[in-house]
N, C-alpha and C positions, 0 to 999 in steps of 0.2 A: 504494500500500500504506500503511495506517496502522497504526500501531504506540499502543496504548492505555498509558498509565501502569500500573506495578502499585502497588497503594496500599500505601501505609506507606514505600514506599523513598525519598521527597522529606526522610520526616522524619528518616531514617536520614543522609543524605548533608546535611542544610543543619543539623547538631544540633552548636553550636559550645558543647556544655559539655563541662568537663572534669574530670575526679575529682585530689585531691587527693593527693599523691607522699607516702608516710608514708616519713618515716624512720628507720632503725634506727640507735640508739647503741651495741648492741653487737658489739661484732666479734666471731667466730668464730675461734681460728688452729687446725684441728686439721685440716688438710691438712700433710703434710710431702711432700719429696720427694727419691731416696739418688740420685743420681750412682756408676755403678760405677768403680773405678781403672781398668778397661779404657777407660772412653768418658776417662776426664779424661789419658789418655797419650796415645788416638788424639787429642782433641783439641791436645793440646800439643803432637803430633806434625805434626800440620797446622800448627800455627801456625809453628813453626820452620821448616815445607819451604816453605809461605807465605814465609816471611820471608829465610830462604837464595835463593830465588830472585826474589826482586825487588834482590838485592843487585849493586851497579852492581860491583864488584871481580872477579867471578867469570870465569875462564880458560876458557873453555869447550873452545876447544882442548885447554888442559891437561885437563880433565875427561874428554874423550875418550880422551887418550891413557892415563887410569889405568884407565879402563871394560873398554878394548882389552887392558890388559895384566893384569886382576883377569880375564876371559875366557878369555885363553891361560896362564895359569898362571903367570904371572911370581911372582906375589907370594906362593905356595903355600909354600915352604920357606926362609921370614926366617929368621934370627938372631932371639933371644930380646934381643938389642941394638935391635936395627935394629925390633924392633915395640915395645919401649919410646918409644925417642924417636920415634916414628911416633905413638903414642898420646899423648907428651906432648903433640907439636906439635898436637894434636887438640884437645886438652884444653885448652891455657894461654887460647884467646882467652874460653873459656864463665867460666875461673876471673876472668878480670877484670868479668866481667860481673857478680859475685856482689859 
């Protein structure tokens, strides 16, 4: 079987010119773009569960056993005391981070 050239395609495939890259000096900025406070909360929300759980300190036991006990109802009917300094202690390590 012999297969003939089609003509013009040698000159197409072996045409080592090149056109010349013009470039522009001026820039355009008239794209913006808004970020909702939902996406930048879920975002910093991820980053903290991110970040809480790569932490070598965490009890996991203990964590278990507050899962178990927020579950059955333990924690249902605190003292207005006892959810204060529950929430302090919650509080104080983000306040030093500030």
């Amino acid at each position: 079987m012999l297969i003939d050239k089609i003509k013009g395609i040698g000159s197409v495939l072996n045409s080592n010119k090149s056109a010349p890259i013009k470039s522009s000096n001026s820039v355009h900025s008239n794209d913006n773009i808004e970020i909702s406070k939902d996406a930048i909360l879920k975002a910093e929300l991820s980053n903290l569960k991110t970040l809480a759980l790569s932490s070598e300190s965490i009890n996991f036991s203990k964590l278990e056993e507050i899962k178990s006990k927020l579950q059955n109802g333990f924690y249902d009917n605190l003292s207005e005391d006892v959810l204060k300094k529950t929430a302090d202690k919650m509080v104080n390590p983000f306040k030093e981070i500030e």
